[in-house]
N, C-alpha and C positions, 0 to 999 in steps of 0.2 A: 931079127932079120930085116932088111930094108925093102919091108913090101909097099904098093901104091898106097894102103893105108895111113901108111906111116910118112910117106911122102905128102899126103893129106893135111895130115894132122898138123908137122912142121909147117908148111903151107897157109894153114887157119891158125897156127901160132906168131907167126912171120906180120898176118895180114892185122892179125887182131892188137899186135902190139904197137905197129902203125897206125891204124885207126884212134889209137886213145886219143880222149878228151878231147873230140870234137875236131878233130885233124882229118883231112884231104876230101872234104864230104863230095867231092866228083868220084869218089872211088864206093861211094857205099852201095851202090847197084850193086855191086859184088856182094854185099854182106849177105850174110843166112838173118842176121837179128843185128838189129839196132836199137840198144838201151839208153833211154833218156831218164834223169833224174838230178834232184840238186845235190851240192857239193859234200861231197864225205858219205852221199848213203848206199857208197858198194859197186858204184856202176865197174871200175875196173880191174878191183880182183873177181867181180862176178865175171868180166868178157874174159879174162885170161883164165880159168876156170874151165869155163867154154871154152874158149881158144884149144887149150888144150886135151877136150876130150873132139874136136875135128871142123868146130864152128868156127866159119869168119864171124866176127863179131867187130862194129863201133861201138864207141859209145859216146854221147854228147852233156855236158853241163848244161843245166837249165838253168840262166841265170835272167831275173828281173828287166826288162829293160831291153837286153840284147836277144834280139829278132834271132829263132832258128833259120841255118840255113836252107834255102829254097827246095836243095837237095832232096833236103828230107822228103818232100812232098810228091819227089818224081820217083820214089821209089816203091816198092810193094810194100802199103801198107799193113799188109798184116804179118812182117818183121818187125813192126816196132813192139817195144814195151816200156812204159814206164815205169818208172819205184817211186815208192812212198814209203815215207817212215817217219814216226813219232818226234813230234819235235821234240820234244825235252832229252828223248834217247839220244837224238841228232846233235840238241847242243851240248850232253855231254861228249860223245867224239870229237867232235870241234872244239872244245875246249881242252881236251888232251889233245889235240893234232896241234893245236898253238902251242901247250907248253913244249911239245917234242920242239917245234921249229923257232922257238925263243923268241916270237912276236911281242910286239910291245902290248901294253895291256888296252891302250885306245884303240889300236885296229885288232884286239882280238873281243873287244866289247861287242861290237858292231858285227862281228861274224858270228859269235858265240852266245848272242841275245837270244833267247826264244819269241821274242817281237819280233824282231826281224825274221829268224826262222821259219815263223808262220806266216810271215809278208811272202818269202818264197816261195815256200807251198802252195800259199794261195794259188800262187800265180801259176805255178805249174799241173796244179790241179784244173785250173780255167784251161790250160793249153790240154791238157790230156780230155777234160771234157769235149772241146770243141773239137776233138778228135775220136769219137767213140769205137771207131775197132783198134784202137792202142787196147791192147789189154795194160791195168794198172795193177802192180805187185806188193802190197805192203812186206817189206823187208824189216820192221821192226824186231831186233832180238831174233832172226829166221839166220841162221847158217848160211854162205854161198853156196853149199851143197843141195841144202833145201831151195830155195830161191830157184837154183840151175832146174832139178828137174821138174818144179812144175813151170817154167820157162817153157821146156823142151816138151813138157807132156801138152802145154797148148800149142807149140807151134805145129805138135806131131797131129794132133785132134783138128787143128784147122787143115790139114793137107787131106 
């Protein structure tokens, strides 16, 4: 039946599928949770996940170099969460997400290196440091399932 809940849910599915990868960051006041992490480690079948058990959800790519938006910082930070995860795990998805997308082998060196890998990390591990109430998730080989509810068992324990 079509109760407020469900009108909810559509509603945090709608918001969360616009939100991806770092899109309209004037709109993320509205989020319930905002997930930061580098490229391939889950951030947005984890928000659609969420999305659809009733959470707005964003999520942002952490990449080297490229400053987060300001956004982030006007918001309530104890929605954010970062991920983390193994780089060697990391570079073998990236390297099946290149052969799925038929990249050439020079620009999938460069994404698919675990030197570089752990150049990333670094750097988003400094940004999550210099930010200590982000909680930090290692998602290593953890399910979106798993991942989701201890998301949700902190957000519920901070309120």
């Amino acid at each position: 039946s079509l109760t407020d809940e469900y009108f909810r849910m559509i509603e945090a599915v709608e918001y969360t599928r616009k939100m991806d990868d770092g899109a309209h960051p004037q709109e993320w006041v509205n989020a319930d949770l905002v997930i930061l992490g580098v490229s391939r480690c889950g951030k947005t079948p984890l928000s659609i996940y969420l999305g659809q058990r009733g959470y707005k959800v964003a999520n942002l790519p952490l990449i080297p170099g490229c400053p987060v938006p300001r956004e982030l910082y006007d918001i309530d930070q104890t929605r954010i969460v970062g991920l983390i995860i193994d780089p060697n795990v990391l570079a073998t998805i990236r390297r099946n997400r290149v052969n799925i997308m038929g990249v050439s082998r020079a620009q999938a060196i460069d994404y698919a290196e675990v030197k570089k890998i752990n150049s990333e990390l670094d750097w988003a591990r400094k940004l999550y440091n210099s930010n200590p109430e982000w909680p930090v998730i290692d998602v290593t080989l953890r399910g979106i399932e798993e991942t989701a509810a201890r998301i949700l068992k902190m957000l519920n324990d901070r309120r």
